[in-house]
C-alpha positions, 0 to 999 in steps of 0.5 A: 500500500503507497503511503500517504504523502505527509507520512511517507518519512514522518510520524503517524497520526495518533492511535484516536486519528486511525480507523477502528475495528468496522470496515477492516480490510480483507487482507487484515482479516485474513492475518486476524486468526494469526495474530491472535494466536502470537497474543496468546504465545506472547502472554504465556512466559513470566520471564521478562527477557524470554517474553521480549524474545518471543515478541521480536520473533513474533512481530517479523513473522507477523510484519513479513519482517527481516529484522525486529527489536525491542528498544527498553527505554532506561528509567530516566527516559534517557537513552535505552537501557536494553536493546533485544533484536531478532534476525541478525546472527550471532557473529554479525552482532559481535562484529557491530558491537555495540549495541544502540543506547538511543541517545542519537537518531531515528531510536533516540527520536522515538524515545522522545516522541513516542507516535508510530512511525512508518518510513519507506527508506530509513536514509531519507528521513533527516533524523537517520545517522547511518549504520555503524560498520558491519551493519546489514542494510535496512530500508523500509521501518516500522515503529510503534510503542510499547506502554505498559499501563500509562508507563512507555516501557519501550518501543517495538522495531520492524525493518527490511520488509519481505521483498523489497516491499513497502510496510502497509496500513495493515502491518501498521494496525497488527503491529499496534495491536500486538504492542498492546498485548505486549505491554501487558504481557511485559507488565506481568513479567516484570511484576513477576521478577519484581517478586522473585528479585525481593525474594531472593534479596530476602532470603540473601538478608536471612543467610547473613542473620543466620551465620552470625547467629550460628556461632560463625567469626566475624570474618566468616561474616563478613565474607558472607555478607560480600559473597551474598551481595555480589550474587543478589546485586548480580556483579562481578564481585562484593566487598565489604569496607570498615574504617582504617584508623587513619580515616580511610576504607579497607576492604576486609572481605571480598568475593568475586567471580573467577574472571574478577580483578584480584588484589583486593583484600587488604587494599585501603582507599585513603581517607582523602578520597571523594568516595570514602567522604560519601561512605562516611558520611552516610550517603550512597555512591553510583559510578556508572563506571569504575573504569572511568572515573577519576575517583576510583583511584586504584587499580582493582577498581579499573577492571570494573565498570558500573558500581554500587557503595552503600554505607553500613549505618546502624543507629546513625554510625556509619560501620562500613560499606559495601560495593558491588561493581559490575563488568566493563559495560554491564548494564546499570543498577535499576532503581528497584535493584538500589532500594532492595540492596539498600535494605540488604545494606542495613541488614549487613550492618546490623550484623556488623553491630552484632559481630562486634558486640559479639567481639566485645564479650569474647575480649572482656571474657578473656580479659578477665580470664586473664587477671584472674589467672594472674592473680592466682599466679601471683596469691598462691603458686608464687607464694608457695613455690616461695615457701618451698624455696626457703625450706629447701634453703633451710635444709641445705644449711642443716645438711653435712653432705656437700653432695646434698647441700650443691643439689639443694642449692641448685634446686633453690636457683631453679625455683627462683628462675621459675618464680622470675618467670612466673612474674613475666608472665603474670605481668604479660596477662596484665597488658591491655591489647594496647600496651603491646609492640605491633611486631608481627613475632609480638601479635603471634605471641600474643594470639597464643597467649590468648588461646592458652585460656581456652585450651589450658595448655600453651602451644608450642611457638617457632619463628624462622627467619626475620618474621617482623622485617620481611612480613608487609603490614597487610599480610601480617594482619591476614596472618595472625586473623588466619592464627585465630581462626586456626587456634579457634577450630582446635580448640572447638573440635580437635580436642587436643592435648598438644598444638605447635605454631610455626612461622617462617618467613621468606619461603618461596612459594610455588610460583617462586616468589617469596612468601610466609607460611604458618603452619598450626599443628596438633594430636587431636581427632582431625578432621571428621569426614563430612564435618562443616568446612567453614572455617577452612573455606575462610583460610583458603580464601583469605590465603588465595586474595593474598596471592597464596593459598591453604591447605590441611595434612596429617598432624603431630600425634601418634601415627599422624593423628590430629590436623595440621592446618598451613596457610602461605601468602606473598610478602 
């Protein structure tokens, strides 16, 4: 059918200024039996990427179409936010690219002034700015919108028409049509994921709650809260940041897909960075790529395009924030995507709240433990080892035997060592965390120390090579949190009566470079087949973001009985 003069590269008139239902064409009335039956195939799918799918199959096969797509206009009516086509084969699209974001020409125009649109050859309307390279070549076009309920959701593509032909009155009115069946089709789909993206943002936020309230470390956590928003936020990788002492952000946990940046545990953002002003304020950063803006100043941060960072308040205190980047042009976060993580953000921040709390208590328990301990020392074991001491001194002035009187002595001289380094020890219980050095040797000791409560007994210690010169700050800290964790499954499970810790610094590790390795021994039960693997998961993890690795082995006992835990990461 010729098109009207004023319509032959223009607008159509409004839907009110067509014709309706009475007198339709036999040529329509034919198609009618085959347009139903697409409505009905396209409203049968709850999946909202499958059914824009089936409606670009089904408006070319309906249209006599060559080519069709769907244009999703993005949630600030700038530009498209998804672009679904049909009749261009996989390798034709790689090599175009990119594919259009609706900014510019005929897609962009569309979007502002969403009317039908039929033109017999794309070049000649003046709004066309070409084909990018690779393109097939398209002449005659068809365009209607897509609304879902008043809302324009995006709009519905047909071009290159089955032999060379003109689109018609016809096509036009059954394009229409289907697009109307669409936006309902759409509404429902949406509604659909929109259910099942709250419950899985639901079910993340009860996950979280859930390792805390299991008895799992803050560091468990934490790396769970990392893992649990990078897979609901649908990024590439999760990290949870707490405030360094400096003022800036370390990231503290971190969880990523295997094609993921690595580097990131330990990586602290200075306190005079734009974004960590934000987070600390309490305000929520979007960076529509990482890769690009001049305020992610790192380079982890360079192989990640858009991201979000929502600050973990509790009680008006900002804990930390937690970021979601996604690939190098992935698709933006969508304002429901914001509102549900927001909520997951304060959920995490809440489990924060309660790992510190949590923190708190065991530091006080041990602390006490600690002074009374001392104080027994020092009532009663140094008083009688005293006593016994003056007793012995007084048997030896009694004695005649020289060969008695030289053992007597030796033994007073061996009591008064002992009472000296009962002392130490007393006054090393009596240290607050803060009196202590920071060298690495002295927070090893200190672990050990503090594990000693629990256990009843002392672990053995060995140090080789320059542990305090070698071992960088951040692998430090890693060390002697996976120290913890190792100190804290034997004495939970293993039942042991003996553990060894060595440290050994400038190993070389597999790949050759020099690195740490801390080796936590013991004679206990071992590892039970099938038993939780949690807190070895969590050493493997923080070894690996290190750019080591761990592992477990038979232990000290009888036969190789009890575990032995070695955890190596770079220098």
């Amino acid at each position: 059918m010729p098109l009207p003069a004023e319509n032959r590269s223009g607008s159509l008139p409004d839907e009110a200024d067509l014709p309706g239902p009475h007198g339709i064409s036999a040529e329509l009335a034919v198609r009618i039996p085959q347009l139903l039956a697409a409505m009905r195939s396209v409203g049968s799918g709850t999946e909202l990427h499958q059914t824009l799918d089936k409606l670009c199959e089904t408006a070319a096969e309906l249209g006599g179409a060559r080519y069709a797509a769907i244009g999703v206009v993005a949630e600030d009516g700038q530009g498209l936010s998804d672009f679904v086509h049909h009749g261009v084969d996989g390798a034709t699209a790689r090599a175009i690219g990119h594919l259009p974001d609706g900014h510019r020409g005929l897609l962009g125009a569309l979007i502002h002034d969403p009317r039908p649109l039929r033109l017999a050859d794309l070049a000649t309307d003046p709004r066309s700015c070409g084909f990018p390279p690779h393109h097939p070549p398209m002449r005659s076009f068809l365009g209607v919108p897509i609304r879902v309920g008043e809302e324009i959701f995006g709009n519905l593509y047909l071009a290159e028409k089955e032999g060379g032909a003109d689109f018609t009155e016809e096509d036009l009115q059954i394009l229409r049509v289907l697009a109307t069946e669409a936006g309902i089709a759409i509404g429902n789909a949406r509604l659909h994921e929109a259910s099942k993206q709250r419950e899985r943002w639901i079910d993340g936020s009860v996950a979280v709650t859930t390792s805390l309230l299991s008895g799992s470390d803050a560091d468990e956590a934490l790396t769970v809260v990392a893992e649990q928003a990078r897979h609901l936020a649908d990024a590439r990788a999760g990290f949870v940041l707490l405030p360094t002492e400096e003022g800036g952000m370390e990231v503290v946990a971190a969880s990523s897909r295997e094609d993921a940046p690595r580097g990131a545990m330990g990586l602290v953002i200075p306190a005079d960075s734009a974004l960590v002003r934000e987070l600390l304020a309490g305000r929520p950063v979007l960076v529509d790529d990482a890769a690009g803006d001049p305020r992610v100043r790192t380079e982890v941060g360079a192989g990640f395009g858009p991201s979000m960072m929502l600050p973990l308040v509790s009680d008006d205190r900002v804990l930390g924030a937690l970021v979601t980047p996604r690939s190098v042009g992935a698709r933006h976060f969508t304002e429901t995507e914001r509102t549900l993580a927001t909520q997951f953000a304060t959920q995490a921040a809440l489990a924060l709240r309660m790992a510190e709390a949590q923190r708190d208590r065991e530091r006080l328990a041990v602390l006490e433990d600690r002074d009374r301990i001392a104080r027994d020392l020092h009532d009663l074991v140094i008083q009688r080892l005293f006593a016994t001491g003056m007793m012995l001194e007084t048997a030896q002035r009694r004695s005649d035997a020289p060969a008695v009187r030289e053992k007597l002595g030796k033994a007073v001289d061996e009591l008064d060592v002992t009472i000296q380094e009962i002392r130490t020890a007393i006054f090393a219980l009596q240290q607050g965390p803060a009196d202590a050095p920071t060298g690495l040797r002295t927070r090893v000791l200190r672990e050990i120390n503090l594990a000693a409560v629990p256990l009843g007994f002392t672990p053995a210690h060995r140090f080789l090579g320059p542990v305090d010169t070698l071992v960088g700050e951040t692998t430090g800290k890693n060390l002697v949190a996976a120290l913890r964790e190792a100190l804290s499954n034997a004495f939970r499970h293993s039942g042991a009566g003996r553990i060894e810790v060595v440290v050994e610094a400038g190993r070389a590790l597999p790949d050759g470079t020099p690195g740490v390795r801390l080796t936590v021994a013991d004679d206990g039960v071992g590892i039970a087949p099938g038993g939780r693997r949690s807190g070895l998961r969590n050493l493997r993890r923080r070894a690996e973001s290190l750019g080591g690795s761990s592992w477990y082995g038979p232990g000290i006992g009888e036969d190789g009985g009890g575990t032995s835990v070695v955890w190596e990461a770079a220098l």
